[in-house]
C-alpha positions as CSV (number, residue, x, y, z in Angstrom):
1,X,-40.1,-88.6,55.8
2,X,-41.6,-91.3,58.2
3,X,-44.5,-93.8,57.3
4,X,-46.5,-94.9,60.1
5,X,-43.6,-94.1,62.4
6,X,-40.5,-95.2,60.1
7,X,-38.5,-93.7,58.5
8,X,-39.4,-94.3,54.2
9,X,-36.5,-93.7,51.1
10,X,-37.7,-90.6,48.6
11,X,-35.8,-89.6,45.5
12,X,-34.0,-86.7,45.8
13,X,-35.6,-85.4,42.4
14,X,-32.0,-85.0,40.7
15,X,-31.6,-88.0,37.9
16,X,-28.3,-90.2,38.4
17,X,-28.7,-92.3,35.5
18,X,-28.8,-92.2,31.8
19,X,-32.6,-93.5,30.2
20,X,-31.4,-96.6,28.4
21,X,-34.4,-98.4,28.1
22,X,-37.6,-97.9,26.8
23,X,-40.4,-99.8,29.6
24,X,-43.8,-100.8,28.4
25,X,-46.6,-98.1,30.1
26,X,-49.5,-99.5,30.5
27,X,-52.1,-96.5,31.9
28,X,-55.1,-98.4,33.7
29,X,-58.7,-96.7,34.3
30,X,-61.2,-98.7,35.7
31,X,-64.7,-97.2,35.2
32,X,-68.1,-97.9,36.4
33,X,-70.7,-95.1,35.4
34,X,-68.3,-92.4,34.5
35,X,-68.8,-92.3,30.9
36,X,-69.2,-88.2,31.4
37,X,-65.5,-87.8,32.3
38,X,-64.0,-90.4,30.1
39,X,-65.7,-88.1,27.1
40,X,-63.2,-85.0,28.5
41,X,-60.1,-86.8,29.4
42,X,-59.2,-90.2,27.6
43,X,-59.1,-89.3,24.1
44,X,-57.2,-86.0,25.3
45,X,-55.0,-88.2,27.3
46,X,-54.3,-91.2,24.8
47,X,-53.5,-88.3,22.2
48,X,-50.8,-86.4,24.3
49,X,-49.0,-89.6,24.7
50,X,-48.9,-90.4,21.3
51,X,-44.6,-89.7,20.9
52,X,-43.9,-92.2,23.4
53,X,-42.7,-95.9,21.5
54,X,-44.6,-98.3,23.8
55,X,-47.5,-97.0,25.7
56,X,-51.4,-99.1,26.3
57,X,-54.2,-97.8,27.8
58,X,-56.7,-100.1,29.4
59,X,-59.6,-99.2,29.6
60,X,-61.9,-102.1,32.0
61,X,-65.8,-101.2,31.8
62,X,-66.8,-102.3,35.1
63,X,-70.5,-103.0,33.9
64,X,-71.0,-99.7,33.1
65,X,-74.4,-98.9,32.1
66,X,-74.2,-95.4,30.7
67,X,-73.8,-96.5,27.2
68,X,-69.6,-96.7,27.6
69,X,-69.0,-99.5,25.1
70,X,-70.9,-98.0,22.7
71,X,-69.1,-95.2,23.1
72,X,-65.3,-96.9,23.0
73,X,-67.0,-98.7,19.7
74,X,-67.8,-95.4,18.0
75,X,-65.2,-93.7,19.0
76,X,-62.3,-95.5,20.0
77,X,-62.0,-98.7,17.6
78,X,-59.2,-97.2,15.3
79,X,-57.1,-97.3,19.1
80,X,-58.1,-100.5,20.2
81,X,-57.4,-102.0,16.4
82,X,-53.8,-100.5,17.0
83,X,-53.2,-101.6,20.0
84,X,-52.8,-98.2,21.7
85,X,-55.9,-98.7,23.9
86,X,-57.2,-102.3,25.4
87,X,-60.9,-102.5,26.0
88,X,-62.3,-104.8,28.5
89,X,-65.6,-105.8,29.9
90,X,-67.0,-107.4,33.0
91,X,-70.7,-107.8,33.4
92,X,-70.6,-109.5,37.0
93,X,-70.1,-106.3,39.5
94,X,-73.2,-104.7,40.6
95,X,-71.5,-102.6,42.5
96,X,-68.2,-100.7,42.1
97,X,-65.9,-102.3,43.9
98,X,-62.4,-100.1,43.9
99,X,-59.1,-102.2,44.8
100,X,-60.7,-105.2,42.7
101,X,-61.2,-103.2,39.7
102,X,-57.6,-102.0,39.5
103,X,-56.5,-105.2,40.0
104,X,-58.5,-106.5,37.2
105,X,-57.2,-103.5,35.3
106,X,-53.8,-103.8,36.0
107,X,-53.7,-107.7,35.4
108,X,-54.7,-106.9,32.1
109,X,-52.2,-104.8,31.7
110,X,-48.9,-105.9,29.3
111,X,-46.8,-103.5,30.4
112,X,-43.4,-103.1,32.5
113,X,-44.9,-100.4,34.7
114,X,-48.7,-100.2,35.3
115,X,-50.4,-96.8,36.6
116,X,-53.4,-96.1,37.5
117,X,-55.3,-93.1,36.7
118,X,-59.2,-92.7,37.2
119,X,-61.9,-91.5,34.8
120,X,-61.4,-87.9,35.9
121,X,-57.9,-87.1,35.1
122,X,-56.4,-85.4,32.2
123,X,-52.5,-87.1,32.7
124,X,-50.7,-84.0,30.1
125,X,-48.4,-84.3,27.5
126,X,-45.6,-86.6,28.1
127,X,-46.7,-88.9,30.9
128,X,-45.4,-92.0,29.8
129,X,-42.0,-90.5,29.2
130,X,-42.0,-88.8,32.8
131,X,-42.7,-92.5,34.4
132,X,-39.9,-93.9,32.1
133,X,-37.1,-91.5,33.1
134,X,-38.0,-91.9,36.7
135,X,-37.9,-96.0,35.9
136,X,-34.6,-95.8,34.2
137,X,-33.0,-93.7,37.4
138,X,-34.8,-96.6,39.9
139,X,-35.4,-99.8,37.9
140,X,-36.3,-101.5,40.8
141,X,-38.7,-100.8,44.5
142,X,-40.3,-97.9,42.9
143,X,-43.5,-96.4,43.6
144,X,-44.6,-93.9,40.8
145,X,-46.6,-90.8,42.4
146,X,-47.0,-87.0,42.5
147,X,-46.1,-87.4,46.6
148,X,-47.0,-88.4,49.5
149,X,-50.6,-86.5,50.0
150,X,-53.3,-86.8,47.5
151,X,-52.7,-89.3,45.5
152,X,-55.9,-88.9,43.5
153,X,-55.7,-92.3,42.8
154,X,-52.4,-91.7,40.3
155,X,-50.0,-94.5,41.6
156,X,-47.8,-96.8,39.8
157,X,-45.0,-100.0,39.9
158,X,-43.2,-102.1,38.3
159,X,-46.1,-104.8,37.1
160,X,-43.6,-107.8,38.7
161,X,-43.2,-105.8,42.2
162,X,-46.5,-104.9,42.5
163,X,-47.9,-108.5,41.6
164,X,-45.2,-110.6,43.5
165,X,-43.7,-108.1,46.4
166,X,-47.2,-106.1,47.5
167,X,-50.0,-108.7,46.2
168,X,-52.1,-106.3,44.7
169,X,-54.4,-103.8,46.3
170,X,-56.0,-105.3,49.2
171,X,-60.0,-106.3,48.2
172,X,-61.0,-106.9,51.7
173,X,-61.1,-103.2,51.1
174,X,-64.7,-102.6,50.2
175,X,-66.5,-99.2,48.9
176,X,-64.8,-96.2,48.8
177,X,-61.3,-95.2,50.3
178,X,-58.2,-95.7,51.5
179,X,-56.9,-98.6,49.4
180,X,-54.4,-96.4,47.4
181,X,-52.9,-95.1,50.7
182,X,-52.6,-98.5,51.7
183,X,-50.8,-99.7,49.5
184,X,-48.3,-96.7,48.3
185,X,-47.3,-97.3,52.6
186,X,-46.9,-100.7,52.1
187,X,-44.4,-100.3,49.2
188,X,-42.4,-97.6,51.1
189,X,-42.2,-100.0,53.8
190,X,-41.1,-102.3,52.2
191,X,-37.8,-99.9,50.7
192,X,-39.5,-99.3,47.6
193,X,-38.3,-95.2,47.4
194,X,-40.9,-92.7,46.5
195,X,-40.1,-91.5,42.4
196,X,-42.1,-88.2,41.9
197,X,-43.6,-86.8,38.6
198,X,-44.0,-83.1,38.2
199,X,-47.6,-82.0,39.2
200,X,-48.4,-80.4,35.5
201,X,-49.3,-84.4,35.3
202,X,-52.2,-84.8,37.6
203,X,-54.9,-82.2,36.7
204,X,-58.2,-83.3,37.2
205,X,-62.2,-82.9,36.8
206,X,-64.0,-81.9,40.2
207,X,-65.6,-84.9,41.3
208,X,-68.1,-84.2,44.3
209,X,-68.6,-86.5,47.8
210,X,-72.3,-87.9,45.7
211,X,-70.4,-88.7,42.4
212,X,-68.0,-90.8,44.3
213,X,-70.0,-93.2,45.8
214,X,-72.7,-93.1,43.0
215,X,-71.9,-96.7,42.3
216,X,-70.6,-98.2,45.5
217,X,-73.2,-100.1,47.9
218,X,-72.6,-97.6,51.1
219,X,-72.9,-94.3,50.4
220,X,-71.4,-93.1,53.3
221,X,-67.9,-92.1,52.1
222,X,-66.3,-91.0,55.0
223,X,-67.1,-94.3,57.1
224,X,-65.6,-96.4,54.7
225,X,-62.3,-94.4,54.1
226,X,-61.9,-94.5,58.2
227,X,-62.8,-98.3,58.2
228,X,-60.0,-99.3,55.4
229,X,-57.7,-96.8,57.3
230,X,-58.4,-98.6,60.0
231,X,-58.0,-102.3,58.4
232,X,-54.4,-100.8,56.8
233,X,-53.3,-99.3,60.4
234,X,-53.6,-102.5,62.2
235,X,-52.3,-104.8,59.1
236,X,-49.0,-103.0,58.9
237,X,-48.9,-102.7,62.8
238,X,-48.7,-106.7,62.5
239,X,-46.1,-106.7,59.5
240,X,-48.6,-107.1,56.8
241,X,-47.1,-105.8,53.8
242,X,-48.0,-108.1,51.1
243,X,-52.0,-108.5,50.5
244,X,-55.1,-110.8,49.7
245,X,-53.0,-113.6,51.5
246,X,-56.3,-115.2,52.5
247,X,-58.2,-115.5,48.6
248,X,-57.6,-115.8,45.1
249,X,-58.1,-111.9,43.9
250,X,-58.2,-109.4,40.4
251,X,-60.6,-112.7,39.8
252,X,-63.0,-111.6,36.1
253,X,-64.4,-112.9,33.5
254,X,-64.4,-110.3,30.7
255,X,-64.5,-109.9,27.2
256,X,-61.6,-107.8,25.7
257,X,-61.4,-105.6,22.5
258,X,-64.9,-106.9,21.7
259,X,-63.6,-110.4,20.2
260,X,-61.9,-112.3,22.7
261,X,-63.0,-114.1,26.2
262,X,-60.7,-113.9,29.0
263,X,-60.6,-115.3,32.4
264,X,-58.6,-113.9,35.6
């Protein structure tokens, strides 16, 4: 398999190691006006996940204004009170802003591995254990995903490698597209190999081109995928693997599990 031209390191799919360690999950959704999904797949999600010893969700409201924390207050608290699910919201966005929101979310995030997986998708039975065995087989340079083409926004690393060796997902990145791409390349060129999860993991609601961008400024989805595949293209073409050199970034002010301030 070759990424932009080189030539990228992808498991062979047959396990080599024994699991002898139990990673912290965390399983990061960033929402903004999506309350109607979050009702069919987070509860559904948290609960088929429920056998595995150390799992979070985080959940970051990105100044929803569909009535969501309401909703996580009515519905949710018994998980938050446990631990199993960490609420947090950020009343600054006016706009939904994708690469800063999963930095935010995955910031907040306690766990060993962090893995992002948007409002729409139902993650099955077992998740956490599937991204635990394939961290015990590679427990280092690993990029969590179903492959190589749509990634529907289900991507995960070690929290350490993907704050300190790839810097995030790059926020010059603005609107819709491409930032996921970008930075699953960057980790394979950088040696991190390619661990994939079996596809029963990444079933999904249909979202439509209009319910995409129902919350970014420019509507125009296809523009602004080209432009940050674009902006990607020529920053690896230089040797730019590691982003957000050139600012402070995952920056929020938010208030978590309804009690606590916190600054990032």
């Amino acid at each position: 398999m070759n990424v932009h031209g080189r030539p990228v390191d992808v498991w062979s799919g047959r396990f080599t190691r024994p699991v002898e360690r139990y990673y912290r999950v965390s399983l990061c959704t960033a929402c903004m006006g999506r309350l109607h999904d979050l009702r069919q797949t987070l509860q559904k999600n948290i609960a088929a996940n429920a056998d595995y010893p150390s799992v979070e969700f985080v959940l970051l409201d990105y100044n929803s204004a569909d009535g969501l924390e309401k909703w996580v207050a009515d519905n949710l608290l018994g998980d938050v009170e446990s631990g199993r699910l960490v609420y947090a919201r950020t009343t600054q966005p006016r706009w939904f802003h994708m690469a800063h929101s999963r930095n935010v979310a995955f910031k907040l995030a306690t766990g060993d591995i962090v893995c992002n997986v948007d409002a729409d998708n139902w993650i099955g039975p077992g998740f956490a254990a599937a991204l635990n065995r394939l961290a015990n087989d590679r427990p280092e340079r690993a990029v969590f995903a179903r492959g190589c083409r749509l990634l529907r926004g289900r991507i995960g690393f070690f929290k350490r490698e993907w704050l300190d060796l790839l810097g995030g997902y790059d926020e010059n990145m603005q609107n819709y597209g491409h930032e996921d791409v970008d930075i699953f390349h960057r980790a394979l060129l950088q040696g991190f190999r390619l661990m994939v999860f079996e596809p029963k993991h990444i079933t999904r609601l249909h979202t439509g081109g209009a319910a995409k961008v129902a919350n970014m400024e420019v509507k125009n989805w296809r523009a602004t995928e080209a432009a940050g595949r674009a902006r990607s293209a020529a920053n690896i073409a230089r040797g730019i693997l590691r982003s957000n050199e050139d600012r402070k970034w995952g920056v929020a002010t938010l208030r978590k599990n309804f009690k606590e301030d916190v600054v990032l």
